[in-house]
Residue frames as a rotation matrix with the C-alpha (Angstrom) as fourth column:
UNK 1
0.232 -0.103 -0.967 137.84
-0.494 0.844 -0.208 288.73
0.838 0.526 0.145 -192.49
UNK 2
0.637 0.053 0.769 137.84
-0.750 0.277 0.601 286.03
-0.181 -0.959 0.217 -189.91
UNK 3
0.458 -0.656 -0.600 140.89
-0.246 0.555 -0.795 284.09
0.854 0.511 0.093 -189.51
UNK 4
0.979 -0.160 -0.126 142.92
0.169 0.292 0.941 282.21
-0.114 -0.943 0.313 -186.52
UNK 5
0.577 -0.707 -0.409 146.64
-0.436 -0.690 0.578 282.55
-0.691 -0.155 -0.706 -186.10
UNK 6
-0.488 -0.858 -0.163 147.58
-0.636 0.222 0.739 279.67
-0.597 0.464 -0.654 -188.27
UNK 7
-0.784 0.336 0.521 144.55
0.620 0.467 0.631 278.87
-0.031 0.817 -0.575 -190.64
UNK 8
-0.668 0.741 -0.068 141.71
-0.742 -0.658 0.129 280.68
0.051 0.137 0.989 -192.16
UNK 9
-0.465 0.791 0.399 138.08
-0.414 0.204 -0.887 279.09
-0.783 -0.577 0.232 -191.60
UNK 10
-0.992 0.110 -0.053 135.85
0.020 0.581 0.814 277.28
0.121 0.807 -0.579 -194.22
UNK 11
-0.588 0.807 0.050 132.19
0.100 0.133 -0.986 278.40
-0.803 -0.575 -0.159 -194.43
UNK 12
-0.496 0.396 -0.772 131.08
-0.754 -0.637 0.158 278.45
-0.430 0.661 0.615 -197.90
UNK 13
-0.915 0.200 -0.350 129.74
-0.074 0.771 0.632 274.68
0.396 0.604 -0.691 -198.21
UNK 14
-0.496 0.556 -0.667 126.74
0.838 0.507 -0.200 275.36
0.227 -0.658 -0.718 -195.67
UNK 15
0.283 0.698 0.658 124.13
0.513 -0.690 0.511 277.71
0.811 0.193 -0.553 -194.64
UNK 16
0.886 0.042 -0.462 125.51
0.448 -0.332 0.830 278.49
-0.118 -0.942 -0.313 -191.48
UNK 17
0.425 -0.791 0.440 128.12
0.070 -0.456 -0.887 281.78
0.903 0.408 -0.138 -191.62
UNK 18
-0.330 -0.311 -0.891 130.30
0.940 -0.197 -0.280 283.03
-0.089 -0.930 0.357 -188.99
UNK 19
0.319 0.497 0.807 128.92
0.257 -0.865 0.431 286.24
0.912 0.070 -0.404 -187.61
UNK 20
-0.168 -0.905 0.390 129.38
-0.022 -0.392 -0.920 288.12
0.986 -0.163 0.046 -184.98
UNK 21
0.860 0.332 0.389 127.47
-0.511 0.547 0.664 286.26
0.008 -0.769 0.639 -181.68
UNK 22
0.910 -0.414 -0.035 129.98
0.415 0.900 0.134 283.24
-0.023 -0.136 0.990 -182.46
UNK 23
0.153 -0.950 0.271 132.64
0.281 -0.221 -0.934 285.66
0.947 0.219 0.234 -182.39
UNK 24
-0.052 -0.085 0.995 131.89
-0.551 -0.829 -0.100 287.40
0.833 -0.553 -0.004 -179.47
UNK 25
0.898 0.296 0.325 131.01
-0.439 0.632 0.638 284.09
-0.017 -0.716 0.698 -177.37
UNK 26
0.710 -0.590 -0.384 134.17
0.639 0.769 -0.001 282.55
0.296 -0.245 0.923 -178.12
UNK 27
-0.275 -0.808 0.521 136.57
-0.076 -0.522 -0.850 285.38
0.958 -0.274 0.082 -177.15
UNK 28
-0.061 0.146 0.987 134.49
-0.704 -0.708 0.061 286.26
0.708 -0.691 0.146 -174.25
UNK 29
0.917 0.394 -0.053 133.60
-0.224 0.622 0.750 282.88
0.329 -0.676 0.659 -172.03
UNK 30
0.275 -0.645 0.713 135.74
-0.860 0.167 0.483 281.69
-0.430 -0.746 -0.508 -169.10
UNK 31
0.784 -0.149 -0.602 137.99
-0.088 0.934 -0.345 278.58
0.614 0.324 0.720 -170.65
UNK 32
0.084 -0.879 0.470 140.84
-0.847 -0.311 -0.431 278.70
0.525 -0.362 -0.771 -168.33
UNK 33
-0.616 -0.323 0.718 139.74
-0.663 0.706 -0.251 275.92
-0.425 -0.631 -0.649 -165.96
UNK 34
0.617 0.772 -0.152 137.99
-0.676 0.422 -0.604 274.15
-0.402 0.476 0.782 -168.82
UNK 35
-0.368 -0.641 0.674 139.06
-0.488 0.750 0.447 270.34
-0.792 -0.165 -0.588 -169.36
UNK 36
-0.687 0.587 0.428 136.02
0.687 0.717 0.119 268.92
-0.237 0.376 -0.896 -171.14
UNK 37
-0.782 0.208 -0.587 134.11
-0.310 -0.948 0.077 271.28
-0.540 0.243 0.806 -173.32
UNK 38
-0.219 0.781 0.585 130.70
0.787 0.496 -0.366 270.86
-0.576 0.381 -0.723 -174.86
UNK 39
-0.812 -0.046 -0.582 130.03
-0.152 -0.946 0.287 273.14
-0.564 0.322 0.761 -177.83
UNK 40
-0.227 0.940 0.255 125.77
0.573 0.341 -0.745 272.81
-0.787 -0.023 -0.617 -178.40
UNK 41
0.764 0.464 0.448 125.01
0.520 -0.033 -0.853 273.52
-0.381 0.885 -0.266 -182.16
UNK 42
0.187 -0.881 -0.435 128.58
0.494 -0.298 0.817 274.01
-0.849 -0.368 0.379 -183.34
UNK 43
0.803 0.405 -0.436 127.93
-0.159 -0.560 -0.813 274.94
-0.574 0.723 -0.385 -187.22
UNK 44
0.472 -0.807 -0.355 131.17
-0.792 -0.212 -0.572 275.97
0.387 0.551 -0.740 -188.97
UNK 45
0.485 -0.468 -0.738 132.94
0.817 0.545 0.191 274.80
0.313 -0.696 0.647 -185.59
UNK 46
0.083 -0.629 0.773 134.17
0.163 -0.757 -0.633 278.10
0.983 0.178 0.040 -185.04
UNK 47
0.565 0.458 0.686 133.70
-0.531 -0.435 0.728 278.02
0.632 -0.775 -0.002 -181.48
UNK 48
0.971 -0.168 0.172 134.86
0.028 0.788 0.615 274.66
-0.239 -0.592 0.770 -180.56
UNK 49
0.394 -0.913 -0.106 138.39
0.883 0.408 -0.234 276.12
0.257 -0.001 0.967 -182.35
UNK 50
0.429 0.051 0.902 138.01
-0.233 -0.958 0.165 279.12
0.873 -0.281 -0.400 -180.64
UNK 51
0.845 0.320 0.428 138.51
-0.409 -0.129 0.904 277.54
0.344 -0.939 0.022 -177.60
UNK 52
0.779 -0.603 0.171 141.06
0.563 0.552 -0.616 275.61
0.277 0.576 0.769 -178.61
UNK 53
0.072 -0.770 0.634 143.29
0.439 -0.547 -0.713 278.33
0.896 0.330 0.299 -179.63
UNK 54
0.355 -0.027 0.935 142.44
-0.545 -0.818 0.183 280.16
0.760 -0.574 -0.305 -176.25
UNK 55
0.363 -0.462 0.809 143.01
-0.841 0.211 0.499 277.34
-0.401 -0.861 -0.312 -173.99
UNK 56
-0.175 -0.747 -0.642 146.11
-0.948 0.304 -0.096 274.73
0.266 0.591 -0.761 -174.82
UNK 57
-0.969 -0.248 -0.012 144.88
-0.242 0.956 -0.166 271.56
0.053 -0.158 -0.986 -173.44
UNK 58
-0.153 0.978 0.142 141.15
-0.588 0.025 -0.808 271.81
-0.794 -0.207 0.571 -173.43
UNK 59
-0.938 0.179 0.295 139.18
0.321 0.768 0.555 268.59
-0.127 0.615 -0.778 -175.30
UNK 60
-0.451 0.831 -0.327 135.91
-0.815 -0.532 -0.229 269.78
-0.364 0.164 0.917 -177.26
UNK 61
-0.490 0.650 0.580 132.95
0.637 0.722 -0.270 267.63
-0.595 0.237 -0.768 -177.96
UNK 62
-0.613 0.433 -0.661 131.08
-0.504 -0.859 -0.095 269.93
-0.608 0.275 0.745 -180.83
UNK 63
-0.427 0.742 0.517 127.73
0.541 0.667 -0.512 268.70
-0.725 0.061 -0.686 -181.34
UNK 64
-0.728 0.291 -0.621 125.73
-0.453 -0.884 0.116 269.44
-0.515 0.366 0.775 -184.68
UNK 65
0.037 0.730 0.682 122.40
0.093 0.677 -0.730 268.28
-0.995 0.090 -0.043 -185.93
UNK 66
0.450 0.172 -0.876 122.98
-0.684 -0.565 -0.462 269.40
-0.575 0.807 -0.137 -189.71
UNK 67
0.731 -0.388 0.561 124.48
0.582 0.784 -0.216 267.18
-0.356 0.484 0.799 -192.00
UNK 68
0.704 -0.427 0.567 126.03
0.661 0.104 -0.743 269.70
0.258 0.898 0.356 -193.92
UNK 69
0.625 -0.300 0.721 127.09
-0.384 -0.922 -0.050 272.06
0.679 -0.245 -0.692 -191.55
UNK 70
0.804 -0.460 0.377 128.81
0.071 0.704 0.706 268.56
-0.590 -0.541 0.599 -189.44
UNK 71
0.536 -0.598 0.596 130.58
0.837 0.279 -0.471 268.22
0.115 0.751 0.650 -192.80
UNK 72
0.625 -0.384 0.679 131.96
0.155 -0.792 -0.591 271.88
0.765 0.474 -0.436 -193.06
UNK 73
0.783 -0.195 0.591 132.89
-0.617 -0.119 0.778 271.33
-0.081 -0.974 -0.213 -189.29
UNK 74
0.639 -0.674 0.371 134.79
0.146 0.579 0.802 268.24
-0.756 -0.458 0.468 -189.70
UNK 75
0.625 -0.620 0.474 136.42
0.693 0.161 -0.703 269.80
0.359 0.768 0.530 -192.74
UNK 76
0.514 -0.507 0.692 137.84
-0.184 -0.853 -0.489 272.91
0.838 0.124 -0.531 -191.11
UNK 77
0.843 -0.219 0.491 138.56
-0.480 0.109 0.871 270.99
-0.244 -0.970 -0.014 -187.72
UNK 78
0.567 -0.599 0.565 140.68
0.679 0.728 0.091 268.64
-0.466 0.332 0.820 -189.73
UNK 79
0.502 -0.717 0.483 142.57
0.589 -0.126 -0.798 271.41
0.633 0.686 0.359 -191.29
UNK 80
0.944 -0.087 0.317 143.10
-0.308 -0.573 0.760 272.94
0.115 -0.815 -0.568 -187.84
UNK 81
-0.292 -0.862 -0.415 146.14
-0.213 0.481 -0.850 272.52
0.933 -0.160 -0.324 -185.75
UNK 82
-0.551 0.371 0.748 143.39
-0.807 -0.007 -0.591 271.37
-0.215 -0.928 0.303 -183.26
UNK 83
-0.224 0.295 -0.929 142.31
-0.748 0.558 0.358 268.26
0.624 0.775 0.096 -185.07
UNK 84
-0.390 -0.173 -0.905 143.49
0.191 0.946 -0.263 265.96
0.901 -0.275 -0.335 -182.30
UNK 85
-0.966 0.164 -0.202 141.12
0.119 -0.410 -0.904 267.93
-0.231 -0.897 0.377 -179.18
UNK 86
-0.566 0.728 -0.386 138.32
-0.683 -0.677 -0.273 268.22
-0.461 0.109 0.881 -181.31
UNK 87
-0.656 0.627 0.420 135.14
0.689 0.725 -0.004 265.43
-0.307 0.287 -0.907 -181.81
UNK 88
-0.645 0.700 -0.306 132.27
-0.757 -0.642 0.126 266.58
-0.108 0.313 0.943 -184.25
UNK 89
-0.823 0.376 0.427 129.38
0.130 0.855 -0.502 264.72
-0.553 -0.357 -0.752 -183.44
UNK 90
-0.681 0.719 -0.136 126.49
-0.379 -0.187 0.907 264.69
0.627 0.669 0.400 -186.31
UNK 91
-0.664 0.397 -0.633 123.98
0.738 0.483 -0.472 264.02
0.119 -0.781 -0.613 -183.09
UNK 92
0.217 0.591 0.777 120.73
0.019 -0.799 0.602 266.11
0.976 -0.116 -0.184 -181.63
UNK 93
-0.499 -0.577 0.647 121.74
-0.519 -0.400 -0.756 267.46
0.694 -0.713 -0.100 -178.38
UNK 94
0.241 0.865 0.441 118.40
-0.961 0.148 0.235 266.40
0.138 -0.480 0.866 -176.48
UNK 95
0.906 0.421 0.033 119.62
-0.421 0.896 0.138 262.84
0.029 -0.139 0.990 -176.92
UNK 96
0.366 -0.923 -0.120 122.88
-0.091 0.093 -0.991 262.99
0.926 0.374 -0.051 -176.57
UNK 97
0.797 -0.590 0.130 124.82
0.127 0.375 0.918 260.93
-0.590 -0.715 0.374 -173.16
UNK 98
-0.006 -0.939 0.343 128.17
-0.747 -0.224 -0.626 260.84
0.664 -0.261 -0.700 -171.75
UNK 99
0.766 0.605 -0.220 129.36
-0.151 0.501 0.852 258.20
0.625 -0.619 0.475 -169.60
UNK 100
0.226 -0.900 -0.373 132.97
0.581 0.432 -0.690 258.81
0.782 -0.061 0.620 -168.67
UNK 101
-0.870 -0.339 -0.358 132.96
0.449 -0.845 -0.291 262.17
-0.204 -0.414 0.887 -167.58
UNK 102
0.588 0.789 -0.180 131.09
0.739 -0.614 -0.277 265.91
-0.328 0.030 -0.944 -167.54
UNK 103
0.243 -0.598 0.764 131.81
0.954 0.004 -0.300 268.81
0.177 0.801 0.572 -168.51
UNK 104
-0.541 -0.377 -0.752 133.63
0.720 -0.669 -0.182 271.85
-0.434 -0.640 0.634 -167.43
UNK 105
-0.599 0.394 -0.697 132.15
-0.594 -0.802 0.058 274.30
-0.536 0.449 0.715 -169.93
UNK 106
-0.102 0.499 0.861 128.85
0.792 0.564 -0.233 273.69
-0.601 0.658 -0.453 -171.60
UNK 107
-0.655 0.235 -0.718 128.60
-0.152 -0.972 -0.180 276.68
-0.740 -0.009 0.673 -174.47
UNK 108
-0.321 0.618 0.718 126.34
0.897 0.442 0.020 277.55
-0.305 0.650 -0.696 -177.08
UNK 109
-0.794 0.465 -0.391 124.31
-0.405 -0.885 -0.228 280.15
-0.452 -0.023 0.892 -179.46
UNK 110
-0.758 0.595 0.267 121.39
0.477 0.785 -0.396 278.62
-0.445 -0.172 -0.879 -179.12
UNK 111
-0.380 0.717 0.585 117.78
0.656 -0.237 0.716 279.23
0.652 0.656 -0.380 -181.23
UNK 112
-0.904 0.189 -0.382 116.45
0.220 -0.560 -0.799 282.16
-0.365 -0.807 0.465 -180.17
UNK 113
-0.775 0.576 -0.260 112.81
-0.529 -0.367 0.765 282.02
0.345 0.731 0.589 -181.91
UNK 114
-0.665 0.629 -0.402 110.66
0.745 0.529 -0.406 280.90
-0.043 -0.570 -0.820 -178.64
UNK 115
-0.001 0.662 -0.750 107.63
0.757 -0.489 -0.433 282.01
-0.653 -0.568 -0.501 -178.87
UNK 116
-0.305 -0.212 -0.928 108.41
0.015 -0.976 0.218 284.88
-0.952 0.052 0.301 -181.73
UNK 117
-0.016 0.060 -0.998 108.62
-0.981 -0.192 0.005 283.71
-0.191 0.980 0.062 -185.55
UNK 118
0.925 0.066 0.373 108.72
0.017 0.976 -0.215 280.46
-0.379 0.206 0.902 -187.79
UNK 119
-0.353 -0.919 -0.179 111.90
-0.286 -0.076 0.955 280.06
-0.891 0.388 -0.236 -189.49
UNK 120
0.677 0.297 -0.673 111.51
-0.736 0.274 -0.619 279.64
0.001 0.915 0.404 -193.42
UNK 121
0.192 -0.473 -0.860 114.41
-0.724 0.524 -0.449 278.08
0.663 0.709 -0.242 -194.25
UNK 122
0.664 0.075 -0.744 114.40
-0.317 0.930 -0.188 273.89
0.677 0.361 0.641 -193.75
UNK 123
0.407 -0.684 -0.606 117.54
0.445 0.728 -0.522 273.75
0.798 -0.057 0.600 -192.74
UNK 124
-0.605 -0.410 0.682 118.11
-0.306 -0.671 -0.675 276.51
0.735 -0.618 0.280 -190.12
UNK 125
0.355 0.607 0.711 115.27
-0.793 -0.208 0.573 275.49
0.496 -0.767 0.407 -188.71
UNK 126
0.894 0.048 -0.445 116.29
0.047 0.979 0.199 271.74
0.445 -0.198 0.873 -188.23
UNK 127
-0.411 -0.868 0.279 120.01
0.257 -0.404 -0.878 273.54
0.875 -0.289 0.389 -187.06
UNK 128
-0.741 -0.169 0.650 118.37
-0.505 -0.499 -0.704 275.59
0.444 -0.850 0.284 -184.21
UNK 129
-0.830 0.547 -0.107 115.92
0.509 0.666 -0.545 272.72
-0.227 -0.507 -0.831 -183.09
UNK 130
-0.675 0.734 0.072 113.22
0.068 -0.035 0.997 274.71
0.735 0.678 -0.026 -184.43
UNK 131
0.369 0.849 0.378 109.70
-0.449 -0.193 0.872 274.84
0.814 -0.491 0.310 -182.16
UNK 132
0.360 -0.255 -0.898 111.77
0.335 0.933 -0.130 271.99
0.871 -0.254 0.421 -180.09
UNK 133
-0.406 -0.862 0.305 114.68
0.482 -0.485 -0.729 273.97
0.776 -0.149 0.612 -179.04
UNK 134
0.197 0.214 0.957 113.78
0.147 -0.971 0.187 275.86
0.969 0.104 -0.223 -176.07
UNK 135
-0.357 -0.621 0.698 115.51
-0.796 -0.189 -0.576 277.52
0.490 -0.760 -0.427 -172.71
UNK 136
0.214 0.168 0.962 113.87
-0.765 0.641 0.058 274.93
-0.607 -0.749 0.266 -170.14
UNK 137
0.987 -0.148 -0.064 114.78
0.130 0.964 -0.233 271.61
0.096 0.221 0.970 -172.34
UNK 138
0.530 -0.808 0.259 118.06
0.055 -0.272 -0.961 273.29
0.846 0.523 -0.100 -173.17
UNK 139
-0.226 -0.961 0.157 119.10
-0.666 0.035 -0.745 273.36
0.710 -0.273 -0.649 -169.47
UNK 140
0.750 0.390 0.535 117.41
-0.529 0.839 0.131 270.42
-0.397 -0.381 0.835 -168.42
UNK 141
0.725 -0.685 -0.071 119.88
0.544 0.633 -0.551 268.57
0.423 0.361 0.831 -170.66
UNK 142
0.373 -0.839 0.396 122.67
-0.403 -0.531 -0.746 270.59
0.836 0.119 -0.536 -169.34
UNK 143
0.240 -0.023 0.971 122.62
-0.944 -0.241 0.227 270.04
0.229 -0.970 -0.080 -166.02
UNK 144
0.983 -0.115 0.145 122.52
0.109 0.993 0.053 266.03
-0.150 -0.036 0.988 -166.96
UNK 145
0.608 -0.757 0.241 126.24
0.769 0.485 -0.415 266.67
0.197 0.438 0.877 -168.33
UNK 146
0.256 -0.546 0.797 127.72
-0.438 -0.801 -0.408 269.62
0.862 -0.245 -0.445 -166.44
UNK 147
-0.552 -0.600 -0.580 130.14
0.517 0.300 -0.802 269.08
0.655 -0.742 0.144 -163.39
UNK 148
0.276 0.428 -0.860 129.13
0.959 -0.062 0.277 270.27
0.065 -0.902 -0.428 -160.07
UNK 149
0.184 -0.215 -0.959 131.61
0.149 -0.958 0.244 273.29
-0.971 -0.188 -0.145 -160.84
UNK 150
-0.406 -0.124 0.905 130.69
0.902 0.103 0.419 273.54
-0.146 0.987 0.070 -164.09
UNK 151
-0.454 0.492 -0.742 129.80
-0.069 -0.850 -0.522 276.49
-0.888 -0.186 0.420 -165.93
UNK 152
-0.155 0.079 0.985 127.60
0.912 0.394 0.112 277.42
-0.379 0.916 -0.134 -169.00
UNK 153
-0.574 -0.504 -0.645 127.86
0.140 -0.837 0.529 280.00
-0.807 0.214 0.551 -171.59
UNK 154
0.140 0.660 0.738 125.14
0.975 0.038 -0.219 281.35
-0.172 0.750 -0.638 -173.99
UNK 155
-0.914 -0.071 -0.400 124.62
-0.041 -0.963 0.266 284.65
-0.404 0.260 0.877 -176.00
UNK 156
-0.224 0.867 0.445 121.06
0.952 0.292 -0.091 285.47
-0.209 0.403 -0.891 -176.72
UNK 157
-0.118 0.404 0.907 119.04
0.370 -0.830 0.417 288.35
0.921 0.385 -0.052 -177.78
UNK 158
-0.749 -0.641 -0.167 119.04
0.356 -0.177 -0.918 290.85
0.559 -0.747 0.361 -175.17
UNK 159
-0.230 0.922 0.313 115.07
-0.844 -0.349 0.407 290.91
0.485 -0.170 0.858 -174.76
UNK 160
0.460 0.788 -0.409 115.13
-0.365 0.587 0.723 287.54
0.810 -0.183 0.557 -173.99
UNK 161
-0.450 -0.880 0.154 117.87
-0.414 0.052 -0.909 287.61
0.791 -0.473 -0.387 -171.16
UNK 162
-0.312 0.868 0.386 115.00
-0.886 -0.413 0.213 287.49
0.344 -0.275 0.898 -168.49
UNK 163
0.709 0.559 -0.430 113.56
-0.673 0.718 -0.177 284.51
0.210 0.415 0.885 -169.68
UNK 164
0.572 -0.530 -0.626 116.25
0.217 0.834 -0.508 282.40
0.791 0.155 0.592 -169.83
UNK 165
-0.411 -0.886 0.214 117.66
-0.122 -0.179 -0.976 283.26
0.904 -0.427 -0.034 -166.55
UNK 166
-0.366 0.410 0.835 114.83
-0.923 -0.046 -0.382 282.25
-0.118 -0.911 0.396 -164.84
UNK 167
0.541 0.171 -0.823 114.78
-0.502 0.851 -0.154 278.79
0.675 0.497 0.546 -166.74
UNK 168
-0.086 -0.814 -0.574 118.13
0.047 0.572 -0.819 278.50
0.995 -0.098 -0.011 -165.21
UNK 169
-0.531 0.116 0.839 117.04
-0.791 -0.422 -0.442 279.16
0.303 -0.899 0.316 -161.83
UNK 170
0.376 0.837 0.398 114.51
-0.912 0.257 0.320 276.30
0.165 -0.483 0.860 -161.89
UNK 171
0.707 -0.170 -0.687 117.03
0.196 0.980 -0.040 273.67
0.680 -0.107 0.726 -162.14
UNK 172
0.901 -0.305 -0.308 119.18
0.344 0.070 0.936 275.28
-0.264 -0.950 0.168 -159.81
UNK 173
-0.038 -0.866 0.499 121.52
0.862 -0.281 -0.422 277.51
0.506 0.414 0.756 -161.97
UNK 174
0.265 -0.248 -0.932 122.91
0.605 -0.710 0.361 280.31
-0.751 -0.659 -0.038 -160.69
UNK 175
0.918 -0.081 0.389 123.43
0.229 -0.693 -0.684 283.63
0.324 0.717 -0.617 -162.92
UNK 176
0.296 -0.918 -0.266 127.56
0.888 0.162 0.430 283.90
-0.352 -0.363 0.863 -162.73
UNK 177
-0.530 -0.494 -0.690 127.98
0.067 -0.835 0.547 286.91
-0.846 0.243 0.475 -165.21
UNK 178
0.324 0.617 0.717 126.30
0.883 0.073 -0.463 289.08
-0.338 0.784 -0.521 -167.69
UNK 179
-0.523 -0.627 -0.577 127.57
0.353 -0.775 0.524 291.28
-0.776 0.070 0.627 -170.28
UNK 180
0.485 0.819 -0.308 125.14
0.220 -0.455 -0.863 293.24
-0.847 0.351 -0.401 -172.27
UNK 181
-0.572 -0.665 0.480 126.42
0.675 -0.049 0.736 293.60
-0.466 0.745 0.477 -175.82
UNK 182
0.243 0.487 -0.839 125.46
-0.135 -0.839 -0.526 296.95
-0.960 0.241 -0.138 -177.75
UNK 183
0.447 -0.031 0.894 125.43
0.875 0.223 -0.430 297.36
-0.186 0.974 0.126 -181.53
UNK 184
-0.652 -0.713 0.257 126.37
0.609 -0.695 -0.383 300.69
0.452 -0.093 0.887 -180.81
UNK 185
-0.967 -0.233 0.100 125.49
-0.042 -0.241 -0.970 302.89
0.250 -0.942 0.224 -178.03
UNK 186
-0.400 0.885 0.238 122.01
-0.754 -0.170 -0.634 303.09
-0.521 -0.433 0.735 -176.23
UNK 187
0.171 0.616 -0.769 121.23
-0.913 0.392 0.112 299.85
0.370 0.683 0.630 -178.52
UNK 188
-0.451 -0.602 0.659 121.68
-0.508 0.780 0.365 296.46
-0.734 -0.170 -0.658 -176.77
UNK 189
0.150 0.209 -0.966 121.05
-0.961 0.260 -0.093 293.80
0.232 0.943 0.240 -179.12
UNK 190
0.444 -0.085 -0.892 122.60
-0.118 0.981 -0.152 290.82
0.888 0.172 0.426 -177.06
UNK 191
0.498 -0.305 0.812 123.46
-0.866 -0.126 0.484 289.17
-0.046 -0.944 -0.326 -173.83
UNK 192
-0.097 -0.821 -0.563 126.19
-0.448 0.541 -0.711 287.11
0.889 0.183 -0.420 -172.82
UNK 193
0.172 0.322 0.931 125.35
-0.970 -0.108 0.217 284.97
0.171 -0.940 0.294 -169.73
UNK 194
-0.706 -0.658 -0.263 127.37
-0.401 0.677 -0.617 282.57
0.584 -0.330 -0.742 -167.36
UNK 195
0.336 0.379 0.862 125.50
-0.942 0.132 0.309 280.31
0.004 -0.916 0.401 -164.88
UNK 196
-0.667 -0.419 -0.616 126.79
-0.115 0.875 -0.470 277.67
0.736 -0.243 -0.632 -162.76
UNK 197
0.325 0.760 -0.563 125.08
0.463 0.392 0.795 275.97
0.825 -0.519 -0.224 -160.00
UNK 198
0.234 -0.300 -0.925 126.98
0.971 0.119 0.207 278.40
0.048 -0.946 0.319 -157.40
UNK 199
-0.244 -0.545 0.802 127.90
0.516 -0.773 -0.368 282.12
0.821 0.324 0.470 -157.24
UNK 200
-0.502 -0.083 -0.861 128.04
0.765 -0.506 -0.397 284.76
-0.403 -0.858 0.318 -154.40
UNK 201
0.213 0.267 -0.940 127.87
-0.116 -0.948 -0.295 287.85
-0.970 0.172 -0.171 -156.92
UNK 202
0.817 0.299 0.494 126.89
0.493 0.082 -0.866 288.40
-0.300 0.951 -0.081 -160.41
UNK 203
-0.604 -0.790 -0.101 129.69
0.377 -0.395 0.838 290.23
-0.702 0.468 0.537 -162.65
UNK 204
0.518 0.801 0.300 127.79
0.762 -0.273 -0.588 292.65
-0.389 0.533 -0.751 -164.92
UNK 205
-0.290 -0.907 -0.305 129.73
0.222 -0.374 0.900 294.46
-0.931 0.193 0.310 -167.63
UNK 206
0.866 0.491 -0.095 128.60
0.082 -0.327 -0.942 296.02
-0.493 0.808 -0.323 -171.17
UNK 207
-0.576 -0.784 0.233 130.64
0.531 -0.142 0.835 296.17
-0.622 0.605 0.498 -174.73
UNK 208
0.514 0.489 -0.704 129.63
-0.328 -0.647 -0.689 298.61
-0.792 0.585 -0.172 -177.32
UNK 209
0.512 -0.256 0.820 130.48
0.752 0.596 -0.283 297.16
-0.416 0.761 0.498 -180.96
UNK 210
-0.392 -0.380 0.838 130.71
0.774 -0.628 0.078 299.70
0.497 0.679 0.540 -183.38
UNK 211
0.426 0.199 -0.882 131.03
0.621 -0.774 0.125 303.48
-0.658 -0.601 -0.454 -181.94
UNK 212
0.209 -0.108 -0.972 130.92
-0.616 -0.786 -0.045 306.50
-0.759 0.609 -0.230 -184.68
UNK 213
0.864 0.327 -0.384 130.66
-0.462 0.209 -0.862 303.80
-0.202 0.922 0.331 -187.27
UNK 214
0.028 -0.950 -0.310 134.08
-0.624 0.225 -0.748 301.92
0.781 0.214 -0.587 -186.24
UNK 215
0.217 -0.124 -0.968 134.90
0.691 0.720 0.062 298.56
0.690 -0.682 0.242 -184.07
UNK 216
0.842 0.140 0.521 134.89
-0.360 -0.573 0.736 300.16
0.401 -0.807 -0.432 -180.72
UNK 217
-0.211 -0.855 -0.474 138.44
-0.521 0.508 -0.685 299.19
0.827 0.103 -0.553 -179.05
UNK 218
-0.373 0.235 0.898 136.88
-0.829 0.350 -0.436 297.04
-0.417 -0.907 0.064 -176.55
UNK 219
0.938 0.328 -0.109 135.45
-0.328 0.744 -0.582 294.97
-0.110 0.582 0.805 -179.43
UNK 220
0.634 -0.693 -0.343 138.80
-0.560 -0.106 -0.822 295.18
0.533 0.713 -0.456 -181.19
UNK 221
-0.252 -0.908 0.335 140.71
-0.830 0.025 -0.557 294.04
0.497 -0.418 -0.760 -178.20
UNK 222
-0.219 0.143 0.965 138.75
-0.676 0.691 -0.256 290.99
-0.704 -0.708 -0.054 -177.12
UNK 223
0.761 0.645 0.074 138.48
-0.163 0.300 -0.940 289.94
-0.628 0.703 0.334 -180.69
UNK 224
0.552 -0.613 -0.566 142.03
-0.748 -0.663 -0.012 290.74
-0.368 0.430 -0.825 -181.77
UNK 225
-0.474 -0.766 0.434 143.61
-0.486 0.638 0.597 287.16
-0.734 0.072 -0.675 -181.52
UNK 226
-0.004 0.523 0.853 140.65
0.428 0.772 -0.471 285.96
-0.904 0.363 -0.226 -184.56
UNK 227
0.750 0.585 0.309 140.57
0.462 -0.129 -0.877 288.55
-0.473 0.801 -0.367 -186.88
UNK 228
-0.141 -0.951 0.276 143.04
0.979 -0.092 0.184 289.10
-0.149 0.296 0.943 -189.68
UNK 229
-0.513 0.024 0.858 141.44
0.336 -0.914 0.227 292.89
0.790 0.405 0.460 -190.53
């Protein structure tokens, strides 16, 4: 069961569940020196009060193109004790400006169905941008709204790591850190990757989920401050 330290989540008015990408992206990304946060197809919102909870003054912007999955956001943000850090924007990312500021952290679990399948269902597709969605628009718009030492933060399938690290290369991202996520051993299933527009050396680190059919304690222990079981 997925729960924070001092409210339990709402996800039963919308197609979009929490799982365990949006768990693993919000424990794991760098929020420490994050002021201004951008959180690119927020769903529930579980991320954008992930971050919250992890860092005490950080302000989230948590963009979602759904209708109903905006709604389920701005109901559980509003029952947060993060109400007053957190904008849900019913908006499509691609056209979304900023004109005050940028942002320290852009994150996201972004559509991963370039190039692979259609999506049946309507509304997931119109959620993950569908045919639209795809790594080179996705940090073409970043870069318009990331600081200079900004960083961003995706989790994709781990076939398509590759790909999307040489997207970010053509606008001038830099690969900051990657952590290979197993399902459980010799299986990866997912990558976690940082890039900013600077870096000396990559950081490159692996988590194994579930080992002999139990939460590995590396899962357990970077996950521990969300879940109540």
């Amino acid at each position: 069961m997925f729960k924070f330290k001092q409210f339990t989540i709402l996800q039963d008015k919308c197609a979009m569940k929490v799982g365990t990408d949006s768990v693993l992206l919000g424990a794991y990304c760098d929020v420490a020196k994050a002021k201004q946060v951008l959180d690119v197809g927020t769903g529930t919102g579980i991320l954008a009060l992930m971050i919250c909870q992890r860092n005490l003054t950080a302000k989230v912007t948590a963009i979602e193109i759904d209708h109903e999955a905006t709604f389920q956001a701005i109901e559980n943000i509003k029952n947060s004790p993060y109400n007053n850090r957190i904008t849900v924007l019913h908006d499509n990312f691609f056209s979304y400006t900023v004109i005050d500021y940028k942002y320290d952290l852009i994150i996201s679990n972004p559509p991963y169905f370039e190039n692979t399948f259609s999506i049946s269902n309507s509304k997931r597709s119109i959620a993950r941008g569908g045919e639209s969605f795809t790594s080179y628009l996705f940090f073409k718009k970043c870069i318009s709204l990331l600081n200079e030492d900004g960083l961003i933060t995706i989790i994709i399938p781990y076939n398509l790591s590759n790909s999307w690290i040489e997207s970010g290369y053509k606008f001038g991202l830099k690969l900051y850190s990657a952590l290979t996520v197993y399902s459980k051993p010799n299986l990866p299933k997912r990558s976690i990757l940082t890039f900013g527009f600077s870096s000396e050396t990559v950081y490159q680190d692996s988590l194994t989920i579930m080992i002999n059919n139990k939460y590995s304690e590396k899962y357990k222990e970077l996950t521990k401050e969300f879940y109540l079981y």
